[in-house]
C-alpha positions as CSV (number, residue, x, y, z in Angstrom):
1,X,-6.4,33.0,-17.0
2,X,-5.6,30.9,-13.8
3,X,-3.3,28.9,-12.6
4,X,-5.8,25.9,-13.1
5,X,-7.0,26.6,-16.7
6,X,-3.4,27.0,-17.6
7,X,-3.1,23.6,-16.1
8,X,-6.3,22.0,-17.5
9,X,-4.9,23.6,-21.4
10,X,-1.3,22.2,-20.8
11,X,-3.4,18.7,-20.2
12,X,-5.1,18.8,-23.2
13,X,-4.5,15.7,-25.9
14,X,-1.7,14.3,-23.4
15,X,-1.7,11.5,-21.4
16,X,-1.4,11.8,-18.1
17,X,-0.3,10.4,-14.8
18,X,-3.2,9.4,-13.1
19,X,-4.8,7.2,-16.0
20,X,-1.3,6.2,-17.7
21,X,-2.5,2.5,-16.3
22,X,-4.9,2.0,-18.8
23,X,-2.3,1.6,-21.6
24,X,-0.9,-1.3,-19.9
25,X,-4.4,-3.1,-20.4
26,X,-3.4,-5.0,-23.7
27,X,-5.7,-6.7,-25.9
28,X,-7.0,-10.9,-25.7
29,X,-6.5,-11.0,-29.5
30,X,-3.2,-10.9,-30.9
31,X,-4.2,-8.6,-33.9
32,X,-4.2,-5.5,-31.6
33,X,-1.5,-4.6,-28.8
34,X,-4.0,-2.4,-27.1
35,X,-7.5,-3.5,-24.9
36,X,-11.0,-2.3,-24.4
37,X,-9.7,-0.2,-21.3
38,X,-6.5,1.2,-23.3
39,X,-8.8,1.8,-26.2
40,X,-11.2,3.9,-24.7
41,X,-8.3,6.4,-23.1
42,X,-7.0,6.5,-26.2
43,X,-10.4,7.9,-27.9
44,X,-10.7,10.5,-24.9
45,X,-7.1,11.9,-26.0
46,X,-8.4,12.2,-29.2
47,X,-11.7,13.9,-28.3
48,X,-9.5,16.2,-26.3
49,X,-7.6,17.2,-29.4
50,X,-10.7,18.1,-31.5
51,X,-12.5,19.9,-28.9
52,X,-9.5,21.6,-26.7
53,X,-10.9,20.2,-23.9
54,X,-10.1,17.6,-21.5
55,X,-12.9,14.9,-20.3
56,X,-14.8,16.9,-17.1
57,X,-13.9,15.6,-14.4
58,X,-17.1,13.9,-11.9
59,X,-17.3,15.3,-8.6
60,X,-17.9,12.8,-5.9
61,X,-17.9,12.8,-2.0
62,X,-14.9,10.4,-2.0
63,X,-12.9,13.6,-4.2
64,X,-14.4,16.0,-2.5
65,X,-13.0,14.7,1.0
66,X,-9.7,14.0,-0.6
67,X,-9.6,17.2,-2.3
68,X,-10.8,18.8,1.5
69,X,-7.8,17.2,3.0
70,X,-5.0,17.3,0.9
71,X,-3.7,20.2,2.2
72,X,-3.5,18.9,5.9
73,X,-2.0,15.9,4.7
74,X,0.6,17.2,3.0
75,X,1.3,19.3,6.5
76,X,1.5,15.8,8.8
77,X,3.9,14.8,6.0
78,X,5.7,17.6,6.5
79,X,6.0,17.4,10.3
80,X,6.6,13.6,10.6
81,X,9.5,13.7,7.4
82,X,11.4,16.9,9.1
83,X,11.6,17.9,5.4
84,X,11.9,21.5,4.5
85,X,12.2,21.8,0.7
86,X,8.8,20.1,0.1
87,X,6.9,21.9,-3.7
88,X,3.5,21.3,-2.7
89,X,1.3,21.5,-6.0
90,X,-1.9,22.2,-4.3
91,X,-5.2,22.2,-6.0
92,X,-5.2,25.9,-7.1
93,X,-1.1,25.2,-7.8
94,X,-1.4,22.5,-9.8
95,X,2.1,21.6,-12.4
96,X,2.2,19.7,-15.1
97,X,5.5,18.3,-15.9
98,X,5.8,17.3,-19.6
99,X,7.1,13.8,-21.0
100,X,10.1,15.5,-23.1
101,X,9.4,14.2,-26.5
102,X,5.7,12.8,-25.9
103,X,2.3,14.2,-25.8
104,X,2.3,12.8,-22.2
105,X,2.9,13.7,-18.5
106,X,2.0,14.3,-15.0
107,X,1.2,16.2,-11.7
108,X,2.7,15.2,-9.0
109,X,1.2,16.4,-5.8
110,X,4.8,17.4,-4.0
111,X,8.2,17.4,-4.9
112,X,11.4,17.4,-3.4
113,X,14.0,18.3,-6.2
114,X,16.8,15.6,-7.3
115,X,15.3,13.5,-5.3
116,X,11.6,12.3,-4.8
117,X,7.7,13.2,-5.3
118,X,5.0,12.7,-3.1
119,X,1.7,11.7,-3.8
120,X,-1.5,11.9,-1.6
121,X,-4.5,10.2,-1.2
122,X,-7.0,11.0,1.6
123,X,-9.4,7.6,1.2
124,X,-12.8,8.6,2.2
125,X,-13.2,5.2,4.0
126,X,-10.9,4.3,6.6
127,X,-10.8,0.7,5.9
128,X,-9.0,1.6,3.0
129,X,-6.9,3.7,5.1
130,X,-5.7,0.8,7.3
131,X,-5.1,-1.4,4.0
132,X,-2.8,1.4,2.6
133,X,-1.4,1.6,6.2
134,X,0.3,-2.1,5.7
135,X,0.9,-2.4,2.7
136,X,4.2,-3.5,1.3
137,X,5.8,-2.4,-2.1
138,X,5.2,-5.9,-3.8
139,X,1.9,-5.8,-2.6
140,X,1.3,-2.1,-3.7
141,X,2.9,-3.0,-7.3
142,X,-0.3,-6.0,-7.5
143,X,-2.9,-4.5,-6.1
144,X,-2.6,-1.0,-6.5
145,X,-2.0,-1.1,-10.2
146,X,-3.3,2.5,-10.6
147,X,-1.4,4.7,-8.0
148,X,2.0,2.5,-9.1
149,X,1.6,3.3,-12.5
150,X,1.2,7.1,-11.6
151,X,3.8,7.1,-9.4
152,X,6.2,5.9,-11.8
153,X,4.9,8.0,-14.0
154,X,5.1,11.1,-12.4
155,X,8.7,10.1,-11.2
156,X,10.0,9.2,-14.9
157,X,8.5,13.4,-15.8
158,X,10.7,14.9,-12.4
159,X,13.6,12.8,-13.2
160,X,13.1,11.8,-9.4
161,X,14.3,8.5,-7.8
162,X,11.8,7.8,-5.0
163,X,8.2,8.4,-4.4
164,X,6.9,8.6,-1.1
165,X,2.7,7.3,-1.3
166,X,1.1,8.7,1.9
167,X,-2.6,8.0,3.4
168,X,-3.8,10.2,5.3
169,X,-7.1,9.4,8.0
170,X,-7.4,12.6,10.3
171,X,-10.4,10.3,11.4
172,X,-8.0,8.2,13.0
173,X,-7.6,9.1,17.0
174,X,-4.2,8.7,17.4
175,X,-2.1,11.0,15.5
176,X,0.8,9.2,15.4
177,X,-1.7,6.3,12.6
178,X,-2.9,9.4,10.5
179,X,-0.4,9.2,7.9
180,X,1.0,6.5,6.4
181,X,4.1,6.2,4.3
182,X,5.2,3.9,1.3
183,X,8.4,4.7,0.0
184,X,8.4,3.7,-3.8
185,X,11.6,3.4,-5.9
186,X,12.2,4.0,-9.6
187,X,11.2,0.7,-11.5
188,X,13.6,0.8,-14.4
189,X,12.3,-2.1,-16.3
190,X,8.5,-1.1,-15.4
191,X,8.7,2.5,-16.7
192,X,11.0,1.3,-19.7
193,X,7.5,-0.7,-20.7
194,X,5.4,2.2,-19.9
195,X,7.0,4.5,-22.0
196,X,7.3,2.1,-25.0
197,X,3.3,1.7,-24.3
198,X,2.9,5.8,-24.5
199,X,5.1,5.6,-27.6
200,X,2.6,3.0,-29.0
201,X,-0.5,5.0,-28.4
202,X,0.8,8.3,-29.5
203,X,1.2,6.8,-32.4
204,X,-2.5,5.6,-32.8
205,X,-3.7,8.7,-31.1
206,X,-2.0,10.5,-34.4
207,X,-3.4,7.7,-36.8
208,X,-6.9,8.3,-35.8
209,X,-6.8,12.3,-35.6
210,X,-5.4,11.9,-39.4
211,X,-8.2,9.2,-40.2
212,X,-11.2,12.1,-39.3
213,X,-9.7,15.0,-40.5
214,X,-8.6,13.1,-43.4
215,X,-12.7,12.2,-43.6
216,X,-13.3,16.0,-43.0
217,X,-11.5,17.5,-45.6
């Protein structure tokens, strides 16, 4: 077995990283902590527990290109930072890092040990490039909801302190624009919530596995 089966089998019935957001969608009602968008996550862990798979991934253009250019990305990084003890988790060296204690985790797409990861995102249009490019943190936190919560994540499973967001354009004609860095700190108070939401759903996630094998038996 590969590297990426092993990786896909370590995923199974765990939450992960890059769709932890969706338990912080809570429910309009007050009989229910979690929403429509939390819900349905919640059902695909399941899923994954009865049939040992995880949900198959779609293959777009917009993946393929980041997927294409990860790799180079990850090289400018490299080059512009001056950093030399960069773990690059590549797409046929993928890692997952376990939650300790929680059917949870993530895969970070670099890491410097005791100190920060580094995530990458290639945007396959370059308008979304140039927003990345100027972003600020407070900004990211409210409009990039997704990649803040998977940061956090991801940093909370390295026991890591910073996480350094990059876009990366090799569109772009001047070199010095292709990458852009965020640098994103540990958000006690946000990943203190977070977990307290994965502790939540693990709990349901067991309640419902029980309530059909319960049926089934």
């Amino acid at each position: 077995m590969n590297k990426i089966e092993d990786w896909k089998n370590e995923r199974v019935g765990n939450f992960t990283a890059s769709n932890i957001h969706k338990l912080l969608v809570s429910s309009k009602t007050k009989d229910k902590t979690f929403g429509e968008t939390a819900m349905t996550y919640i059902y695909e862990i399941v899923a994954s527990m009865m049939t040992g798979e995880s949900k198959p991934s779609i293959s777009t253009k917009e993946i393929e290109w980041g997927n294409n250019y990860e790799a180079e990305a990850m090289d400018a990084y490299i080059e512009i930072t001056g950093r030399k003890n960069v773990h690059y988790f590549g797409k046929e060296n993928p890692v997952f890092f376990p939650l300790e204690g929680f059917f949870a985790g993530g895969s970070p797409d670099g890491l410097i040990e005791n100190d920060r990861i580094i995530e990458i995102k290639c945007p396959f249009s370059s308008a979304n490039h140039v927003e990345n490019s100027i972003m600020t943190l407070e900004l990211f936190k409210k409009e990039r909801k997704d990649y803040y919560a998977q940061c956090q994540m991801n940093m909370i499973v390295t026991n890591t302190l910073y996480c350094d967001f990059c876009s990366y354009d090799p569109r772009v004609i001047n070199e010095d624009h292709q990458l852009s860095i965020l640098v994103i700190p540990y958000d006690r108070v946000f990943c203190d919530n977070l977990t307290k939401r994965i502790e939540m759903a693990e709990e349901l996630r067991g309640e419902i596995y029980n309530r059909i094998i319960g049926k089934a038996a």
